[in-house]
C-alpha positions as CSV (number, residue, x, y, z in Angstrom):
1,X,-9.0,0.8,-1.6
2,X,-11.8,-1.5,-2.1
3,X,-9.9,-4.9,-3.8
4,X,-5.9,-5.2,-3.2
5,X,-4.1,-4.9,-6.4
6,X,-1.5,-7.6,-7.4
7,X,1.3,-5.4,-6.1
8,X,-0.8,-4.7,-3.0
9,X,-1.2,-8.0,-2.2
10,X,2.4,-9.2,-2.8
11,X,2.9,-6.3,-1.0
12,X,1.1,-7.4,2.1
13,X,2.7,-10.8,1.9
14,X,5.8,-9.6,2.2
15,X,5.3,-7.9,5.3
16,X,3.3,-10.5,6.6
17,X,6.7,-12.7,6.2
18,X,8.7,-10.2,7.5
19,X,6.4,-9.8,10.5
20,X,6.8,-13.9,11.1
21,X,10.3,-14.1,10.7
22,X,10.6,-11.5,13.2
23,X,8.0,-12.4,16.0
24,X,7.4,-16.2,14.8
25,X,4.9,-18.0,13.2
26,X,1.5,-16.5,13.4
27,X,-1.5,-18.4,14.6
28,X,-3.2,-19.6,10.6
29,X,-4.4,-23.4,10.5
30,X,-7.4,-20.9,9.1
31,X,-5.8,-19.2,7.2
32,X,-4.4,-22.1,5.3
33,X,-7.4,-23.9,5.1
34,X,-9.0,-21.2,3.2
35,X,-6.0,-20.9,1.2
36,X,-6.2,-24.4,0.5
37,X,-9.8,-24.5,0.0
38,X,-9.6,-21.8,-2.5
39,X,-6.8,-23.9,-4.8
40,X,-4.2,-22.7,-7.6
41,X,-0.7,-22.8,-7.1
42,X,1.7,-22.1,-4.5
43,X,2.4,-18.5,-5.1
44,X,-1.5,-17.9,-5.0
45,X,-2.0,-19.9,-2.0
46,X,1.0,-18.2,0.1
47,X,-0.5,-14.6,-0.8
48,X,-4.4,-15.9,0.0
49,X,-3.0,-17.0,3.3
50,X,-1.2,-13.5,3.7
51,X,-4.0,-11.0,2.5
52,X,-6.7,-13.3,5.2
53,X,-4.1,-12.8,7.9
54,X,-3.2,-9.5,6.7
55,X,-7.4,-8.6,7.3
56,X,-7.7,-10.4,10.6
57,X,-4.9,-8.6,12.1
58,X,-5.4,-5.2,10.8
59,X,-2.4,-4.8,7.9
60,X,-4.8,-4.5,5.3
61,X,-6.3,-1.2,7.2
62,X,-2.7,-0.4,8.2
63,X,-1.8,-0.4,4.4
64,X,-4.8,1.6,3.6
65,X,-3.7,4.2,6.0
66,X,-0.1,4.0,4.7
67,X,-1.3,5.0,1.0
68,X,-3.5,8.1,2.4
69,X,-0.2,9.1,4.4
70,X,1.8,8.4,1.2
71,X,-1.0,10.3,-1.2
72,X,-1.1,13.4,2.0
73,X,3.2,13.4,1.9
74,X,2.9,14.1,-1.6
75,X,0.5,16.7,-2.0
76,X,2.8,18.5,0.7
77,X,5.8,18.1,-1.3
78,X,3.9,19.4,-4.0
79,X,2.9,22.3,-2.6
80,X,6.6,22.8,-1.6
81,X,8.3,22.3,-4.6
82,X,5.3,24.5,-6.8
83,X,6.5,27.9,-4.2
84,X,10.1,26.7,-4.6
85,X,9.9,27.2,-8.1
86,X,7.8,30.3,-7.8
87,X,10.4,31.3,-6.0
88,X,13.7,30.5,-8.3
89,X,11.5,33.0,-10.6
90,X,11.5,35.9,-8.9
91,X,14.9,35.3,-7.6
92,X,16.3,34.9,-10.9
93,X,14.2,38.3,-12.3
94,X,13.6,40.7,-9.4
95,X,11.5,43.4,-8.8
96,X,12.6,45.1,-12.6
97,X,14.3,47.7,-10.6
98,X,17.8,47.0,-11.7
99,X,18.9,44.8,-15.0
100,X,19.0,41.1,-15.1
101,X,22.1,39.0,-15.2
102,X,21.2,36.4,-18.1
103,X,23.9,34.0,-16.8
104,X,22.8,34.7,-12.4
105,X,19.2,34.6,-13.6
106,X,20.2,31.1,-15.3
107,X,22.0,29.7,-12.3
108,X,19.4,30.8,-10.3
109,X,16.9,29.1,-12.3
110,X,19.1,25.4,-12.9
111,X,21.8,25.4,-11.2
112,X,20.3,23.0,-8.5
113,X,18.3,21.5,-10.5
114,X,21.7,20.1,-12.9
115,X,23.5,19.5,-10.2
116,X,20.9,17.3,-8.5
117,X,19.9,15.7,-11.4
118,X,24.1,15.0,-12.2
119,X,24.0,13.7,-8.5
120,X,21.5,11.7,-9.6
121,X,22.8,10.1,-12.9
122,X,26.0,9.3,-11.0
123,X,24.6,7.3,-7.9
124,X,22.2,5.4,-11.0
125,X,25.4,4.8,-13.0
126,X,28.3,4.0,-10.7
127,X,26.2,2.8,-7.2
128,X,23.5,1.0,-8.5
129,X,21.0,2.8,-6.5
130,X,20.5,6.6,-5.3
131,X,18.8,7.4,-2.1
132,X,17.0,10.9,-2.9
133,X,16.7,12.9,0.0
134,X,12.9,13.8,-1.8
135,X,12.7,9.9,-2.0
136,X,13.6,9.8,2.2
137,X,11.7,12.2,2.8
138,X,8.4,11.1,1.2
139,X,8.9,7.7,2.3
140,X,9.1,9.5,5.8
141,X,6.2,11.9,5.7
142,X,4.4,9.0,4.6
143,X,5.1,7.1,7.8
144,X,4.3,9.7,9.8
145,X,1.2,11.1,8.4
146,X,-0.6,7.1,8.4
147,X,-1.0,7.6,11.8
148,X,-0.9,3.5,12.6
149,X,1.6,1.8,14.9
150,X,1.5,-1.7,12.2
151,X,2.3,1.0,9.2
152,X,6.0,0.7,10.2
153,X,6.6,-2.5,8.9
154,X,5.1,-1.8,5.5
155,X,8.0,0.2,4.4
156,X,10.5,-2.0,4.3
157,X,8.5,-4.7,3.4
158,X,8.4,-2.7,0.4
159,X,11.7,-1.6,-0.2
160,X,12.8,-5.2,0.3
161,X,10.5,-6.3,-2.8
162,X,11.4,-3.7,-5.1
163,X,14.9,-4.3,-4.3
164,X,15.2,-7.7,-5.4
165,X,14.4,-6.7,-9.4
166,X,15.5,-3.3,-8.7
167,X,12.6,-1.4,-8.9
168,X,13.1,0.8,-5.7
169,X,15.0,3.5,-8.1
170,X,12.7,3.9,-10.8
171,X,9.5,4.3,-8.5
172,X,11.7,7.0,-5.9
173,X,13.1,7.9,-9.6
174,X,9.4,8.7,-10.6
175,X,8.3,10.8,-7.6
176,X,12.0,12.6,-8.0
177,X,11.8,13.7,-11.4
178,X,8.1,14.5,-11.0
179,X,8.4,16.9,-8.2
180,X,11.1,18.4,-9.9
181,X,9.5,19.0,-13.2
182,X,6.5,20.7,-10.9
183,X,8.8,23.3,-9.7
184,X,10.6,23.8,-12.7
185,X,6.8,24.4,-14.5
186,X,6.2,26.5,-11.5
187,X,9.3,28.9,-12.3
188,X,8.3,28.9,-16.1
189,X,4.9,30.0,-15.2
190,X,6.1,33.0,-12.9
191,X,8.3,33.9,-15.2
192,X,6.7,34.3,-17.7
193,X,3.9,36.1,-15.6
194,X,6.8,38.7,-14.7
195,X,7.5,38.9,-17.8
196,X,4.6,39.8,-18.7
197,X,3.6,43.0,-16.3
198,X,7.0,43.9,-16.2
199,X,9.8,45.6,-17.9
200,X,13.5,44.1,-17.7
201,X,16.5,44.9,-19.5
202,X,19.2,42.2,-20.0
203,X,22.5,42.5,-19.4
204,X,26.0,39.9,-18.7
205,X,28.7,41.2,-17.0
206,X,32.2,40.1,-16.5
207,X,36.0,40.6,-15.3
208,X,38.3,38.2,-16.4
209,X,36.6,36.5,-19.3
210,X,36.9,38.2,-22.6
211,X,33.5,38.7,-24.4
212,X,33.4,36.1,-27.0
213,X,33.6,33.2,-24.4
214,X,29.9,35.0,-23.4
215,X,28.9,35.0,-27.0
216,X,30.0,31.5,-27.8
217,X,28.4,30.5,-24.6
218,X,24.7,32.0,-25.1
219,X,24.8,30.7,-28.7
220,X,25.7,27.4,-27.5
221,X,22.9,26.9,-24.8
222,X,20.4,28.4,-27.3
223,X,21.0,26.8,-29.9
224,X,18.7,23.7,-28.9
225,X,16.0,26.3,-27.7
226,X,16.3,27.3,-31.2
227,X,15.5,24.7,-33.4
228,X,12.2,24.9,-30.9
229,X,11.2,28.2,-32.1
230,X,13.1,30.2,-29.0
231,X,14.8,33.4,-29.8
232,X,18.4,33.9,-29.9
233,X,20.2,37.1,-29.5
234,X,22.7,37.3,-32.6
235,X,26.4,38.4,-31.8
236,X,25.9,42.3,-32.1
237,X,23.1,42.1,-29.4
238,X,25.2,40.1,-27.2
239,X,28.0,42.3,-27.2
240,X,25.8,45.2,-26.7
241,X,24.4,44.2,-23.8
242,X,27.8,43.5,-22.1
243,X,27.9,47.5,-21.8
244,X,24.8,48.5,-20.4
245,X,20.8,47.2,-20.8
246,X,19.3,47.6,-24.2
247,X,16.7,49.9,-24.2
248,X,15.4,48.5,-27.8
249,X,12.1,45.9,-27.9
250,X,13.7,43.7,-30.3
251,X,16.8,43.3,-27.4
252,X,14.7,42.2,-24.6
253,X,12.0,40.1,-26.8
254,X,15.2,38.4,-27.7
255,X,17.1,37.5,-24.4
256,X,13.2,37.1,-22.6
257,X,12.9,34.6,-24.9
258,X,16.1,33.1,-24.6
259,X,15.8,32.8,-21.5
260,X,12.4,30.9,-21.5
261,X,13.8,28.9,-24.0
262,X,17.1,27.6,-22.0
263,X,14.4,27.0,-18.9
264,X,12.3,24.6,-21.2
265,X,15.2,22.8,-22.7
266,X,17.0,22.4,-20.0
267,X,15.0,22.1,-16.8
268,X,11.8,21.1,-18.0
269,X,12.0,19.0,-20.9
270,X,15.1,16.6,-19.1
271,X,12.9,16.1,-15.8
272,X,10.1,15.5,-18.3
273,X,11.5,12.4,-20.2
274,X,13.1,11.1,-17.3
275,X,9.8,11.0,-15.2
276,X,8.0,9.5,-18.5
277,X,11.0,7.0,-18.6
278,X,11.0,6.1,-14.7
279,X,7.2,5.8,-14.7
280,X,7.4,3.4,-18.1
281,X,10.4,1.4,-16.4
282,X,8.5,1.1,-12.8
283,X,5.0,-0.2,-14.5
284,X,6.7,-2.5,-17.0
285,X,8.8,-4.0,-13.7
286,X,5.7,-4.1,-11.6
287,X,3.7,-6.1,-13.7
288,X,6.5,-8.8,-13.4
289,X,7.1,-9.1,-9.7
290,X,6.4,-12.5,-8.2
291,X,7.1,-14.1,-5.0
292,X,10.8,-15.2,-4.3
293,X,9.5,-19.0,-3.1
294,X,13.0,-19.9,-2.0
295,X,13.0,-17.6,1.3
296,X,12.7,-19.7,4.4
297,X,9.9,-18.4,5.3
298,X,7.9,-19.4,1.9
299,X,9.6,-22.4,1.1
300,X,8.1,-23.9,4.7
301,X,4.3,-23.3,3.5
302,X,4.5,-25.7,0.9
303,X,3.5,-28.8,2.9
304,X,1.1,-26.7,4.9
305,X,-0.7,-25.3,1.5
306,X,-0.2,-27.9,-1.1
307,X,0.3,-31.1,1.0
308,X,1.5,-34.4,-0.2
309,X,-0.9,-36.1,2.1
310,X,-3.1,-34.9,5.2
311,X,-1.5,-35.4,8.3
312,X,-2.5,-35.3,12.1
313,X,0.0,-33.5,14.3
314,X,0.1,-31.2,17.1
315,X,-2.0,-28.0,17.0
316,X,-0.3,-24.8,17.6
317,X,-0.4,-23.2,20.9
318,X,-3.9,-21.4,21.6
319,X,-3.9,-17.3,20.9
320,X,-3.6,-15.1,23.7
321,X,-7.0,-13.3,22.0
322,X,-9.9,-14.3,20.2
323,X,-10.3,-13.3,16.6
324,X,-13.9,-11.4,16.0
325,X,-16.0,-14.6,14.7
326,X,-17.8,-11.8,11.8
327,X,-21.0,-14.2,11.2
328,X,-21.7,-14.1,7.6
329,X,-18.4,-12.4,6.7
330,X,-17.6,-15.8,4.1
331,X,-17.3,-14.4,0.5
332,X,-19.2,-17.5,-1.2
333,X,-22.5,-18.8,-1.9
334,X,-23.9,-20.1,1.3
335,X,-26.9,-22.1,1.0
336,X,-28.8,-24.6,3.6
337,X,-29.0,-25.3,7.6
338,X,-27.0,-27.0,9.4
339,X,-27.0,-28.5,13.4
340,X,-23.3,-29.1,15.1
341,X,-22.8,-29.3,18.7
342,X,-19.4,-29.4,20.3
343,X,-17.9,-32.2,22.7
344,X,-21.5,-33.9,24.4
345,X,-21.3,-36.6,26.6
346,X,-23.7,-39.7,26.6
347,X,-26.1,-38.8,28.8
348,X,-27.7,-36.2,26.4
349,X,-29.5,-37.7,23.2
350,X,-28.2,-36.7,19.9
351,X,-29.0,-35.1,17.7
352,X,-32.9,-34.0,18.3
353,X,-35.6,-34.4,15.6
354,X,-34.8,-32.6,12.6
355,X,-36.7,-31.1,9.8
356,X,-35.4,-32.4,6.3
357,X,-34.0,-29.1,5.1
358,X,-31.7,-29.1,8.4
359,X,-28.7,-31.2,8.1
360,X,-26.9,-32.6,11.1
361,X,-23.2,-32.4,11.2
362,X,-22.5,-34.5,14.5
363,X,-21.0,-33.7,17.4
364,X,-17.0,-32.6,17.1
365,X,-15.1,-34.4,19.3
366,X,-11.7,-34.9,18.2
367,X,-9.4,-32.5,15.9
368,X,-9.8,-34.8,13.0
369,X,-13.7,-34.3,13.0
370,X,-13.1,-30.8,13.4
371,X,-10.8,-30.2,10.7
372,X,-12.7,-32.3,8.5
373,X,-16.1,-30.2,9.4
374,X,-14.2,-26.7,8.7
375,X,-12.8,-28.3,5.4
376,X,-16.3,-28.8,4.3
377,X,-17.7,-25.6,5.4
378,X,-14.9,-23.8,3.6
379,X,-16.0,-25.3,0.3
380,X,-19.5,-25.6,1.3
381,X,-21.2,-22.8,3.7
382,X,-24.5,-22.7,5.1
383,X,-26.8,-20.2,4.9
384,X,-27.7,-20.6,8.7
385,X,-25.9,-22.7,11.2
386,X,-26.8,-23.7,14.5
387,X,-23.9,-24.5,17.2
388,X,-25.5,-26.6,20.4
389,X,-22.8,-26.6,23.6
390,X,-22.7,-27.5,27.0
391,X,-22.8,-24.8,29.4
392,X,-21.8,-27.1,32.3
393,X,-18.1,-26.8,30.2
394,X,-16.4,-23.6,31.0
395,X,-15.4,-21.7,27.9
396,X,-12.3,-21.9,27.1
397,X,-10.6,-20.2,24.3
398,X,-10.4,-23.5,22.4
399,X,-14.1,-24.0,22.6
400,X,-14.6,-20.3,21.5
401,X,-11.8,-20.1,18.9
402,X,-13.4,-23.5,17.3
403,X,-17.1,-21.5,17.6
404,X,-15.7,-18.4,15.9
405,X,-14.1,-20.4,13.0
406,X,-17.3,-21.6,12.2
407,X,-18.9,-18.7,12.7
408,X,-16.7,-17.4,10.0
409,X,-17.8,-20.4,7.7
410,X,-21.4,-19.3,7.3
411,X,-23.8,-16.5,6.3
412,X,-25.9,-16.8,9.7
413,X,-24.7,-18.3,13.2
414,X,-26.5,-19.1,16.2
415,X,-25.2,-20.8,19.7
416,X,-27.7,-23.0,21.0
417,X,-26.7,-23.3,25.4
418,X,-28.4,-26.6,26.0
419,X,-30.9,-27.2,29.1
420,X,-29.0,-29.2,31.8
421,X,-30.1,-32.9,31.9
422,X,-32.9,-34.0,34.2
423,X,-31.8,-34.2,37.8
424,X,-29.1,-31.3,37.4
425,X,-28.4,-28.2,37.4
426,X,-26.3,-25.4,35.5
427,X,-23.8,-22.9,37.5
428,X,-24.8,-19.7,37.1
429,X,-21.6,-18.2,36.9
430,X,-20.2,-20.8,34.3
431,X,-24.0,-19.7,32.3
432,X,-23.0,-16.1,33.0
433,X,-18.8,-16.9,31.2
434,X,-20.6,-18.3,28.5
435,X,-22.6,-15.2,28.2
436,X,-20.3,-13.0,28.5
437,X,-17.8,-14.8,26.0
438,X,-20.4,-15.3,23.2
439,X,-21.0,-11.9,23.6
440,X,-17.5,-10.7,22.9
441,X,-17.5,-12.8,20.1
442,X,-20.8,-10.9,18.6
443,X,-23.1,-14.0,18.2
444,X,-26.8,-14.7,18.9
445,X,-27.4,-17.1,21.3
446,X,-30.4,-18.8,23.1
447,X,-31.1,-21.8,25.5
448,X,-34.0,-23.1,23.6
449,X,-33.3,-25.3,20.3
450,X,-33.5,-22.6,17.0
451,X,-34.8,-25.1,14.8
452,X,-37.4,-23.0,13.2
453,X,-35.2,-20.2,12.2
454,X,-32.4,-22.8,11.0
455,X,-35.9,-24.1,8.6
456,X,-37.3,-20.8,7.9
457,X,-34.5,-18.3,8.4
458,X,-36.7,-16.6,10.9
459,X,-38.3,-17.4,14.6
């Protein structure tokens, strides 16, 4: 899965609600700056925001590792269900040692099937709902088989979505009906490929009910079969072969295909509409699913993704880990140079002689200049930007979480550790934090100024 798919990404943004309104808020003045940045309405906005946080903290991946479990889960199934019905066959036929019982051959062949699929109609019709247990059970497998701890909270972040228009049955309603029309085209097949190398006489057999009730009831299931081109045994066959096996062609071409023909009718062809009709039901509701925006936990983004006016306030609380900075990750154009340096005092001049193709962008000092800055660069990118800092500062994980965000915001990033003023000295084990921080965060850096490459794009 290269590109989410609109349900994939409301999808992920329901989890990623679920996931706050479980552990709290996440850390995402970035994320909504980019979902700010990249404009339309609210509902576009909350699920930009979602899908960005969903990528830095590993849903997306998670969700990717779900669907493989969830494609795996139903490849086993099917595999189950295809020697189930293989099964059902031969159980219903035998070796050809001994005559068939049309009506234990029949039960054999649907009588789980009807009663499953009557289970079925009833939980749709009187409950609302109807929890398969092949719906449990690939839901399940498919949790299992992902193999990712953050998988377990995309299940039901799903259900809860598909629950609100109702869409949970038709899409466990579509695997349902599809599994079952695999095994019920996996007992036609063997069937018919006994049928075929072997020879079986046909025979119903009874004690207490007289012998028209059996003819009534083999006209009545084939006549349907029928008007399809199926065989049907007329009365004197029928009562023949309450005595004893016809040994006549014409008598077992008959109840063979009679047989066959009640199969098809009624196992194949009813698990065949319904998974046509669940499928046409679950892609017509899909296409209309939209965020609910009056849940708590949507309603608050509005001021933080479509505010009435820019505010200062207090910055949330600094994460416990850095995000990977991913230099030259941004998805648009990126085009210039650009100089920044981060919180210098007076005694270093600033900024140093600049070729024209290299902008300066200041020195950040205060949140206002740096949320102004990353607004900018979200719009704006450079090709190559060059961050200058004070390695007499310790790095601390504002310092690095402001040099990653900017990192983010450009196709090319390099940290430029500036010389200690004359008279002074660096510590070498704040020099050697720095080191060791910048490279955690994956980025180039250098103690003398990069201006060539930030003109040229090279040293």
């Amino acid at each position: 899965m290269t590109e989410p798919t609109p349900l994939h990404r409301l999808w992920l943004t329901e989890t990623v609600r679920l996931r706050e309104e479980q552990a709290g808020p996440l850390e995402d003045l970035e994320a909504n700056r980019r979902a700010r940045a990249a404009g339309g309405d609210l509902p576009t906005r909350i699920q930009h925001r979602a899908l960005w946080l969903a990528e830095r903290d590993g849903l997306l991946n998670a969700l990717r590792h779900w669907l493989q479990g969830a494609r795996l889960a139903l490849l086993v199934l099917a595999l189950v269900v295809i020697v189930s019905g293989a099964g059902m066959a031969f159980a219903a036929l035998g070796n050809g040692q001994a005559a068939v019982n049309v009506f234990w051959a029949l039960g054999s062949l649907l009588g789980l099937n009807l009663l499953l699929l009557l289970s079925w109609a009833l939980g749709l019709a009187f409950a609302g709902e109807h929890a398969a247990s092949f719906g449990r059970l690939w839901l399940w497998l498919s949790e299992k088989l992902a193999r990712d701890a953050q998988a377990a909270q995309l299940a039901p972040a799903l259900l809860l979505m598909l629950q609100r228009r109702r869409l949970n049955r038709w899409a466990i309603g579509t695997v349902i009906h599809g599994l079952w029309l695999l095994a019920m085209l996996s007992a036609l097949a063997l069937l018919l490929m006994l049928m075929s190398t072997r020879r079986y006489g046909f025979v119903w057999e009874t004690t207490l009910l007289h012998s028209d009730t059996f003819v009534a009831v083999t006209q009545a299931l084939g006549a349907l079969p029928a008007l399809l081109g199926f065989g049907l045994p007329d009365t004197e066959m029928i009562r023949a072969s309450g005595d004893t096996a016809l040994n006549l062609e014409n008598a077992r071409h008959a109840w063979a295909s009679w047989l066959v023909g009640v199969l098809v009718v009624y196992g194949v062809l009813p698990r065949l509409l319904l998974a046509v009709f669940c499928l046409w039901r679950w892609r017509h509701g899909s296409r209309a699913l939209s965020l609910d925006l009056n849940l708590p936990g949507y309603a608050q983004l509005r001021e933080r993704l479509m505010p009435s006016s820019e505010r200062l306030g207090v910055s949330d609380l600094a994460p416990d880990t850095l995000h990977s900075a991913e230099a030259g990750a941004t998805a648009l154009e990126s085009e210039g140079a650009l100089l920044v340096a981060i919180e210098l005092d007076n005694q270093r001049p600033w900024p140093p002689t600049l070729p024209n193709t290299v902008r300066d962008a200041g020195i950040l000092d205060s949140r206002e200049s740096r949320h102004k800055l990353l607004e900018q660069l979200t719009r704006f990118p450079p090709a190559r930007l060059a961050i200058a800092c004070d390695p007499r500062r310790s790095p601390d994980r504002g310092s690095l979480g402001l040099i990653a965000e900017l990192a983010r915001s450009a196709g090319a990033t390099r940290v430029w550790l500036l010389q200690a003023p004359p008279g002074q000295a660096l510590d070498a084990d704040r020099l050697g934090d720095w080191h060791s921080a910048l490279q955690r965060l994956e980025l180039p850096f250098a103690d003398s100024a990069p201006l060539n490459w930030l003109e040229t794009g090279h040293d």
